[in-house]
Every structure is written in structure tokens, then in C-alpha cells.
N, C-alpha and C positions, 0 to 999 in steps of 0.2 A: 052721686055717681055720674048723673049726667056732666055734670060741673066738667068732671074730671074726662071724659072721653071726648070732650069740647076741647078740654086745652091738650089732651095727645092730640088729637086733627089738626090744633093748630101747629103743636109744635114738629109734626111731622110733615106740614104743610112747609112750613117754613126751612127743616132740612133738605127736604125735595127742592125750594127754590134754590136755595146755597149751593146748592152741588148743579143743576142746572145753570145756573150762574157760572160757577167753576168752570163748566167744560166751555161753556161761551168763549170765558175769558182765557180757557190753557187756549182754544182753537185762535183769539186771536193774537196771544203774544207767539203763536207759529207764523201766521201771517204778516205780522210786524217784523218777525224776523226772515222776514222774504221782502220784505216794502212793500209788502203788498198793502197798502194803508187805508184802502178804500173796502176791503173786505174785510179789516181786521175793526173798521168802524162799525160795521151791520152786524158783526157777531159782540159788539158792546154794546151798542144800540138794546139787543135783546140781552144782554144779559144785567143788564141796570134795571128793564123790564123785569126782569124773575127775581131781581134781588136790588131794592131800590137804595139801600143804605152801605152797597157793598163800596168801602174806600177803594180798593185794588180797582175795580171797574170805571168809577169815576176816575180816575188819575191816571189811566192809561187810554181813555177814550180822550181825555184832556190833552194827551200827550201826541196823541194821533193827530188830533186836529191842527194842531199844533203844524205837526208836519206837513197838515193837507191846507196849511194857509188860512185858517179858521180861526182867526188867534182870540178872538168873541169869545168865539166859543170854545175856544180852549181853557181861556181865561173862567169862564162858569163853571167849568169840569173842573177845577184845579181848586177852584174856592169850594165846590160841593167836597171835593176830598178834605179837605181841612178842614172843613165843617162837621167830618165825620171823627175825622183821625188829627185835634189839632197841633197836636206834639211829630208829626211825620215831617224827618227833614228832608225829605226824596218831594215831599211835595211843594213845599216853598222853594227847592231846589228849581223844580220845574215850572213853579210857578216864575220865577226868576226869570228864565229862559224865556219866556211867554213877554213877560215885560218889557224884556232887553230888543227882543225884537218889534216890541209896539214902540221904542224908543221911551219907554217910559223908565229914565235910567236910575232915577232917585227911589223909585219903586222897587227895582229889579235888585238895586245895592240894601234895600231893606229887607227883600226876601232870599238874598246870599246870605247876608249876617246872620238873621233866624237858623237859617239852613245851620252853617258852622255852630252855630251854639249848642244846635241839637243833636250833631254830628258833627265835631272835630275832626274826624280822620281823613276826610274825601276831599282826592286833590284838586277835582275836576271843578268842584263849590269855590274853591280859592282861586282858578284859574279864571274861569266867569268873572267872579268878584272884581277879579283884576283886568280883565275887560271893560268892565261898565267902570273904574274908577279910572280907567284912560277916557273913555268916554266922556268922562266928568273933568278931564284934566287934570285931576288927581293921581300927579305921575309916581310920586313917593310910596301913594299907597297903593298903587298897580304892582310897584315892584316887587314890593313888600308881600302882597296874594302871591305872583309867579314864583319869588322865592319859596315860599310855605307851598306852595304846589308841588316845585321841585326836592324840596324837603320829603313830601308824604310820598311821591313818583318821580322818582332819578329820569326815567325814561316821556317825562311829561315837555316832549318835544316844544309845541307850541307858545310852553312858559318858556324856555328857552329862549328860543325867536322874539317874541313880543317883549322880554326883557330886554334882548340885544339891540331890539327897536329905539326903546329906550335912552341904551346907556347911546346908542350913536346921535342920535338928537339931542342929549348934551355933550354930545363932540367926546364923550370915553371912549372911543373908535380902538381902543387895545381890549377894551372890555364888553366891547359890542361882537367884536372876533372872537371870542374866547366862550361866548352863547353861541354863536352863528354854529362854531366848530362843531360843539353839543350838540347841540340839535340835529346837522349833519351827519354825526357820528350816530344817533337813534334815529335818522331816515336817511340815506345819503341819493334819495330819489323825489326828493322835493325842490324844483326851481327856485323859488321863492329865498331857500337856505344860502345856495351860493352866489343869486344877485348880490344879497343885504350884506352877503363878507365883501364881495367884491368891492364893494364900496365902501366900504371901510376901509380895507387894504388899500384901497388909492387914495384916503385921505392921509396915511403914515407911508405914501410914498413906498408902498409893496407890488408898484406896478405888473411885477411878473407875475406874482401870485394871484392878484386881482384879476388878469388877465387866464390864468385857468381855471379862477370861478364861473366869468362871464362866458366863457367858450363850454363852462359846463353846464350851467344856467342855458344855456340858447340851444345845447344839442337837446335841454330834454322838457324844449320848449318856450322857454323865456323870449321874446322877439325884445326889450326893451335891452335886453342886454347886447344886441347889436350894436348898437350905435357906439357902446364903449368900447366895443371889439374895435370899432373903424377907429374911433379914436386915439386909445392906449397900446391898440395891440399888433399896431404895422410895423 
């Protein structure tokens, strides 16, 4: 009998920390979803305290620091989640991230592949991917992620762009426009969208059009596309 009123204590111990743990961790994915990141770490802080094997806690304290420039110690948080939970493709995802930003790209391209293995469907995993394998030079297989990105999300702008990057650096400048377009057409208030047509358009000799990219590019901010303006467009 005592046996047994020893392990309800425990086990009731152990529900009280879980739920204690819980509200830690609902109060800081509120704060994470305000940026607030410096507060949303002191309520993980404690609640990794009341529940020391919680995966969700370590992987979003990991993700935080992350944000706060901590990438050490992000990188520890990230390995504790996997330690816990080692089949979580959200955490080699992030562990990914953590990598790609230490420059560590051969590492970051190992914890993409994992990620996809575990979870095919996420485009965002393919789009990274195909980050870190430009990074590596690896321009066939960059394209090859941003495709399978646009594949899983039609609306996965930035695969767009970073393809069009791409096909213009092998001079496919009719298929570097035809991303640029894309992408414009799912953000049409990004700079960046109508320099890279713009320049495309002046290598097939579409000066006119090239020329209301770069005037649209520079009204909403671009200062590089001036100097095309003086050039092509007096």
C-alpha cells in the first residue's frame, strides 16, 4: 500500500509539472508570436525547469535563440529535442536553419534531407535545401528543391526568384522572366522582383519593359536600379 501512494505522488507530481510546463510554453509561443523573444525565452527557461524531457519546450527555446543570435545555444536546444523526439522532422528542419546560418552548409544539407525523409510534404524544407545547395554550388540540385517547393506551394514566391536567379546566370534570361513574373504576380511589392526582370529584359533587348521594372523597382526603393534608369531610359 505504501508502494502504491508513493507512485500516485509521483505520478501526480509529474502531471502537475506537464501542465505547468504547458502553460509556460502556450504563454511563450503568445510571445514569439508578438517577437517578443526575450520573454518568450524566460517562460522556456521555466518551463524545461518543471518538465526537463519536454521535446516541444526544448525545440522552441532552441528556435528562440536562434532568433536572438545564440546559434550555440540554439544548436544544444535543437540536439536536446532530437534526443527526445528523434523521428521529429520540424526539428532537423530547425536544426537545419541553425546550421545554414553557422555556415555550416554540408551539415544544414544533411539536416534538410532527414527533415524531407520524415516529412515529404513541407515546401519550405525544400526551399532551405535549395538554399544551402546554391550555397554549395550545387545549381541543378537548388533547382530541382525550388521546383518541389513550387510543386508543394504554387505561391512559394522566393522559390520562384532564387530559380529565376538561376536560369539568368545561365543566360535563360526568357526563363529567368517567366520566375521573375511569378513571383511578382504573388508579391507585386517586393523591389528585388522587378530589378532581376529588369535585367533580364535588357539582355533580349526589351528595353521598354526593362525600363518600367527599374522605375518600379526604384519607386519602392531599389536605389541600384537608378543608374539603369540614366542609362536605358532617357
Amino acid at each position: 500500500m505504501k508502494k502504491f501512494f508513493i507512485l500516485l505522488f509521483l505520478a501526480q507530481s509529474i502531471i502537475t509539472y506537464s501542465q505547468d510546463s504547458n502553460a509556460y510554453i502556450n504563454t511563450a509561443l503568445r510571445m514569439i508570436s508578438s517577437k517578443n523573444y526575450q520573454k518568450a525565452l524566460e517562460n522556456l527557461d521555466i518551463a524545461i525547469k518543471a518538465n526537463s524531457k519536454s521535446y516541444k519546450a526544448f525545440l522552441l527555446r532552441g528556435m528562440v535563440k536562434g532568433e536572438l543570435n545564440d546559434l550555440y545555444g540554439s544548436l544544444n536546444d535543437i540536439n536536446k529535442a532530437i534526443e527526445i523526439k528523434p523521428n521529429s522532422s520540424k526539428a532537423f528542419y530547425s536544426r537545419g536553419i541553425t546550421k545554414g546560418k553557422l555556415k555550416d552548409y554540408k551539415g544544414a544539407l544533411v539536416d534538410y534531407t532527414k527533415s524531407i525523409d520524415l516529412n515529404p510534404k513541407y515546401s519550405k524544407v525544400f526551399y532551405n535545401r535549395g538554399v544551402i545547395r546554391d550555397a554549395l554550388n550545387d545549381i541543378k540540385g537548388a533547382n530541382q528543391d525550388y521546383t518541389k517547393a513550387i510543386e508543394l506551394n504554387p505561391t512559394e514566391q522566393n522559390a520562384y526568384f532564387n530559380r529565376g536567379n538561376n536560369k539568368q546566370k545561365a543566360n535563360d534570361f526568357r526563363g529567368a522572366i517567366e520566375d521573375y513574373s511569378k513571383a511578382i504576380e504573388i508579391n507585386n511589392k517586393e523591389k528585388d522582383y522587378y530589378y532581376s526582370r529588369g535585367l533580364a529584359l535588357i539582355k533580349i533587348n526589351q528595353n521598354y519593359k526593362a525600363c518600367e521594372d527599374f522605375n518600379k523597382a526604384y519607386y519602392l526603393g531599389d536605389n541600384d536600379s537608378k543608374k539603369f534608369i540614366e542609362l536605358y531610359c532617357k
